[in-house]
C-alpha positions in Angstrom: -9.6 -24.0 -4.3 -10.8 -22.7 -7.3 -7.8 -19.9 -8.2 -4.9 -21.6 -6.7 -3.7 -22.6 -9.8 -3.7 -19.0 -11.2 -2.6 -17.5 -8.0 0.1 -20.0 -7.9 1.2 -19.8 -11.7 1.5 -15.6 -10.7 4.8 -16.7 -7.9 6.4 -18.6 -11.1 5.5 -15.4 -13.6 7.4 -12.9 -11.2 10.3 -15.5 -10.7 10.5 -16.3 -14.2 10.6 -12.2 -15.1 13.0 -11.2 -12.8 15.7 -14.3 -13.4 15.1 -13.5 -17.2 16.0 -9.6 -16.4 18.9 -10.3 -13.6 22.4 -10.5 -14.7 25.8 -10.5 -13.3 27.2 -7.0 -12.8 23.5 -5.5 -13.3 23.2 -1.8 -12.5 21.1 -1.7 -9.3 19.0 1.0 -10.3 17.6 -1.0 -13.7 17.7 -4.0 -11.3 15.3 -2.0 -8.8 13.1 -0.7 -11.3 12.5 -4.0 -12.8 11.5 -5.5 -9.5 8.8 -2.5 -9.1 7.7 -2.6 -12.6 6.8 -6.8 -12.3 4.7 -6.0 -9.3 3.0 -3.0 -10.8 2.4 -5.0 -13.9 0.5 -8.2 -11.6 -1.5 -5.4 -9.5 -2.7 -3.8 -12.6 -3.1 -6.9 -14.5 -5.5 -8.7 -11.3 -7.4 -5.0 -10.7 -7.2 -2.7 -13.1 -10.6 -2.3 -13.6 -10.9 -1.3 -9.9 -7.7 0.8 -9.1 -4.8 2.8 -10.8 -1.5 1.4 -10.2 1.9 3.7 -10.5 5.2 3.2 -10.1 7.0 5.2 -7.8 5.4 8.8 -5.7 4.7 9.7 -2.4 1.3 10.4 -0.4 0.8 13.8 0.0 -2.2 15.4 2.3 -3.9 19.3 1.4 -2.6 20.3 4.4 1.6 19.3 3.8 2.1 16.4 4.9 4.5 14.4 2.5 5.7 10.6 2.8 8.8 9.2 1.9 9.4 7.8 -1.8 7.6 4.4 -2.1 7.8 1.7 -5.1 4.3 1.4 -6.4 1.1 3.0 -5.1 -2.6 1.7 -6.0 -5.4 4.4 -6.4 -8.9 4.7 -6.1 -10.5 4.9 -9.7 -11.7 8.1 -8.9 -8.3 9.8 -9.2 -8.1 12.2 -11.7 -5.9 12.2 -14.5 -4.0 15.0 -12.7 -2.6 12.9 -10.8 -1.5 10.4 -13.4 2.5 9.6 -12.8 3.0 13.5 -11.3 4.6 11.2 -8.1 2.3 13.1 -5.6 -0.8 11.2 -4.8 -3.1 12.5 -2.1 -4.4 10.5 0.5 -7.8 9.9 -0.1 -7.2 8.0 -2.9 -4.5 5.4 -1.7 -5.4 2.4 -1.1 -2.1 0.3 -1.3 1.5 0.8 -1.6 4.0 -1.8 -2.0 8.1 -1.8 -1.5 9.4 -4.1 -3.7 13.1 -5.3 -3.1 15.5 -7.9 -5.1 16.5 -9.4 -1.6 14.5 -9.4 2.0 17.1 -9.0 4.8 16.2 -7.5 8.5 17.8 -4.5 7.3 15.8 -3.6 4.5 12.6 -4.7 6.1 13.0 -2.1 8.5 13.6 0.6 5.7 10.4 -0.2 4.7 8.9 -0.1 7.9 10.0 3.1 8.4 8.7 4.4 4.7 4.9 3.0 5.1 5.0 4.8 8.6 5.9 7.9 6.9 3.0 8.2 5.2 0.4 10.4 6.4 -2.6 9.7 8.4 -4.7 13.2 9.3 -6.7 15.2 6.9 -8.9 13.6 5.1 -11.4 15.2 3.1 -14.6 13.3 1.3 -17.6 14.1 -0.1 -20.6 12.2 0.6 -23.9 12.3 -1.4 -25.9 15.3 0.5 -29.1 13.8 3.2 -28.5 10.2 1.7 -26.7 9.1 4.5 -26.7 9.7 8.6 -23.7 11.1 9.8 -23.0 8.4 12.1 -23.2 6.0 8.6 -20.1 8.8 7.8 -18.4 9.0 10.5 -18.2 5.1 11.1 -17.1 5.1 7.1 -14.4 7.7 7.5 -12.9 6.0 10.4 -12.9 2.5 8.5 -11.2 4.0 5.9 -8.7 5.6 7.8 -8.1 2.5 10.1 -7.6 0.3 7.0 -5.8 2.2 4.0 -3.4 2.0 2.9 -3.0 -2.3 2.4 1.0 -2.1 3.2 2.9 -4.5 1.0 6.6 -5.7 1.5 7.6 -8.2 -1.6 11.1 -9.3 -2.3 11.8 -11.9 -5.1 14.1 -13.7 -2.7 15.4 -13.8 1.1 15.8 -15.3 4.4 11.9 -14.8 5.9 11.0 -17.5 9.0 8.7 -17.1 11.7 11.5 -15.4 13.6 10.9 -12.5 12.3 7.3 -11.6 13.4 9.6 -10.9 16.9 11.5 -8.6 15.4 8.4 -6.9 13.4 6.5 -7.1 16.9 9.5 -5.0 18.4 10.0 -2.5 15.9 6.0 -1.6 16.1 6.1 -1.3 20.0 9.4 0.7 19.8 7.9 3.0 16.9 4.2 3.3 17.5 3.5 3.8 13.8 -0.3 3.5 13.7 -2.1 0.1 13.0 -2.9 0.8 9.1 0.5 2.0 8.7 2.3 -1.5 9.8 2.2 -3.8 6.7 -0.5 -6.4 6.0 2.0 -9.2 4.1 5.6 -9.5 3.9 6.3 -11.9 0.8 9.2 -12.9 -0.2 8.6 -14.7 -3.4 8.0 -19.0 -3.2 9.0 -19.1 0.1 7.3 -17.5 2.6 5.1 -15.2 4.0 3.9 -12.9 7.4 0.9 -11.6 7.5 -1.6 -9.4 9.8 -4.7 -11.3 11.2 -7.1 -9.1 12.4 -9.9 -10.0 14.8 -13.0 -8.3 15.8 -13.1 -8.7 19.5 -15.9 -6.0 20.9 -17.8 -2.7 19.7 -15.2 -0.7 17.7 -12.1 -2.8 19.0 -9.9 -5.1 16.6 -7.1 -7.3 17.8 -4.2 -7.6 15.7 -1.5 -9.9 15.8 1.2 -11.3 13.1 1.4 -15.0 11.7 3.6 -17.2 9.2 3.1 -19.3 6.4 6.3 -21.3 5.0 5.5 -22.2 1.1 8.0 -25.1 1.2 5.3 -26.6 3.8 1.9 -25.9 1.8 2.7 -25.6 -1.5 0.5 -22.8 -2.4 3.2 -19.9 -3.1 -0.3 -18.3 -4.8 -2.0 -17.8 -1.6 0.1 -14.2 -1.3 -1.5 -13.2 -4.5 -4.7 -14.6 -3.6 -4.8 -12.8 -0.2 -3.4 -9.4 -1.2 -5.8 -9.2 -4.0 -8.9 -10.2 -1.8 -7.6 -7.4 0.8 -7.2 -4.3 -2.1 -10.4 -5.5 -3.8 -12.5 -5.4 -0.6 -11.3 -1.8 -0.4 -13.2 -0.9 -3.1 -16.7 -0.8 -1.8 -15.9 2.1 0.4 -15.8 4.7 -3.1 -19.7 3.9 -3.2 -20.4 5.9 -0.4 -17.5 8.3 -0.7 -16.1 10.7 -3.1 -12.4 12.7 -2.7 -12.4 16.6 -2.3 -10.1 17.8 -4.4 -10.7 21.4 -3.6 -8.7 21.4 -0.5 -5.5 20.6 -2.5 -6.2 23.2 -5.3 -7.0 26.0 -2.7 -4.1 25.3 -1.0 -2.1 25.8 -4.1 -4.2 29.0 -4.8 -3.5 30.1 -1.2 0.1 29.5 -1.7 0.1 31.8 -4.9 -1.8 34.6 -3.4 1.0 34.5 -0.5 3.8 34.7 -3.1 2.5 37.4 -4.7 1.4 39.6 -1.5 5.4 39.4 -0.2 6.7 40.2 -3.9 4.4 43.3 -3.7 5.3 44.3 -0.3 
């Protein structure tokens, strides 16, 4: 393999940060930050020339819709500067979101479960380049994109994953019914293991999805998280050849909203 080395020398970077940074009686808070700041740093690091990478916001749509906090969100390039660090990113730009935890337990993973099903899936609003494509080229792009985005990333520098888990994963989908894009793509938990979604093609228009583990005390390649979430964010970025965000929904809602404040203060 021609990265693994890299991809495997990024597990021993993130270890090596966050054992430098822990200490007993740590607050939590600088703890958790320092967790989402590693992560952001490797994501921007690996694709920075492809996406924006923030720490810390929420996915937001033109029309309200508002998800719950999440750790570190990756952006198309074409967000504008606006957006930069303001915590609100709309959702034509995602394309990943990570929760990044200290220490993977059930528990938490279901926390996170529950915030990447929070985000928001309705709404979207492109441009595409006027009579250069057909619309059934558009449709079958804005369905992609919505059946894919965001990548959904759970990484914990330490825990108890197994293959047990992918019951328990399996149960809280059925029970929930978040949609498919909204369930997460890899659950890491740093140099040990790792579950992630395998996704087959298996007619016109129809994908099967199922859930699989990799222990890395068996293979040895702790790098092939990296190597895998990377591949699955950078094949993302095609889609912004074909497909531009319209912002002007957002701003006319705002202008909207304005209008209606100032039509009740004059009544």
């Amino acid at each position: 393999m021609h990265f693994k080395d890299y991809c495997d020398s990024i597990a021993d970077k993130l270890e090596a940060q966050w054992k430098g940074h822990s200490y007993d009686d740590q607050n939590p808070a600088d703890k958790g930050e320092l967790c989402e700041v590693f992560v952001k740093d490797f994501v921007e690091d690996a694709l920075g020339d492809t996406y924006r990478t923030f720490r810390g916001g929420k996915v937001i749509t033109s029309g309200g819709g508002i998800s719950k906090q999440l750790d570190v969100v990756v952006c198309s390039r074409q967000a504008i500067k606006f957006f930069s660090n303001k915590g609100k990113y709309p959702s034509e730009i995602v394309k990943g979101v990570f929760s990044v935890t200290s220490t993977l337990e059930l528990p938490k993973l279901d926390n996170c479960l529950a915030e990447f099903a929070s985000i928001p899936k309705t709404g979207y609003h492109f441009h595409f380049p006027a009579h250069v494509y057909p619309q059934s080229f558009i449709e079958d792009t804005q369905r992609i994109f919505e059946n894919v985005t965001p990548v959904c990333v759970v990484f914990a520098y330490r825990g108890s994953i197994n293959a047990s888990w992918i019951d328990h994963l399996s149960q809280w989908i059925r029970t929930n019914r978040p949609p498919i894009a909204l369930t997460p793509a890899f659950i890491v938990v740093n140099k040990k293991g790792m579950i992630f979604r395998d996704i087959k093609k298996i007619g016109e228009n129809k994908l099967s999805f199922s859930y699989r583990y990799i222990d890395f005390a068996v293979t040895a390649h702790p790098g092939e998280a990296f190597s895998r979430i990377l591949f699955e964010l950078f094949n993302l970025a095609k889609e912004d050849q074909y497909m531009t965000p319209d912002y002007s929904y957002y701003f006319n809602a705002d202008q909207d909203s304005i209008e209606l404040e100032l039509t009740k203060e004059n009544q």
